[in-house]
Steps between C-alpha positions, in 0.01 A plus 500: 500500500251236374237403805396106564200386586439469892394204644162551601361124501312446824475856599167642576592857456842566374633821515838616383732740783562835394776589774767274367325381140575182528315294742136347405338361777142378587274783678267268634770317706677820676558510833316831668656667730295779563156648424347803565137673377627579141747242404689144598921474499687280401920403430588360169582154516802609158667819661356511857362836453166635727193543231167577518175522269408817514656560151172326311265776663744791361556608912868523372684550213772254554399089437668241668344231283315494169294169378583269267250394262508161425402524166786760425776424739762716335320788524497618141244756392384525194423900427854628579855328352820405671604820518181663683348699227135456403402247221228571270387211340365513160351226299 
């Protein structure tokens, strides 16, 4: 399965949904619907699924979102290969 690029032009933060994989969407334009002392929900405007950030301060193990780098859209990494094993680069 070969990934495209997402469409991040005009987004301020995109981030890329990790409950159905598919859906990029911009963080900064979510609509909250609730908050609470240690974290702000949200439903993702691709699968309609209830998220929340408490995944970036490692409160829980399971993300609901990951960020998308605009310099590396795709997401490639450069010390492991496509298969998931470590790279050691030599040169």
């Amino acid at each position: 399965m070969q990934r495209t690029r997402p469409d991040i032009t005009g987004m301020t933060q995109p981030v890329r949904c990790l409950r159905c994989h598919r859906g990029v969407y911009d963080l900064g334009k979510v609509e909250v619907t609730a908050r609470y002392t240690d974290c702000s929900m949200w439903k993702t405007p691709c699968c309609g699924s209830v998220v929340d950030d408490r995944g970036e301060t490692g409160w829980t193990s399971r993300k609901g979102y990951e960020r998308i780098d605009p310099d590396n859209p795709y997401g490639w990494r450069e010390d492991v290969d496509m298969y998931g094993r470590a790279v050691v680069w030599r040169g």
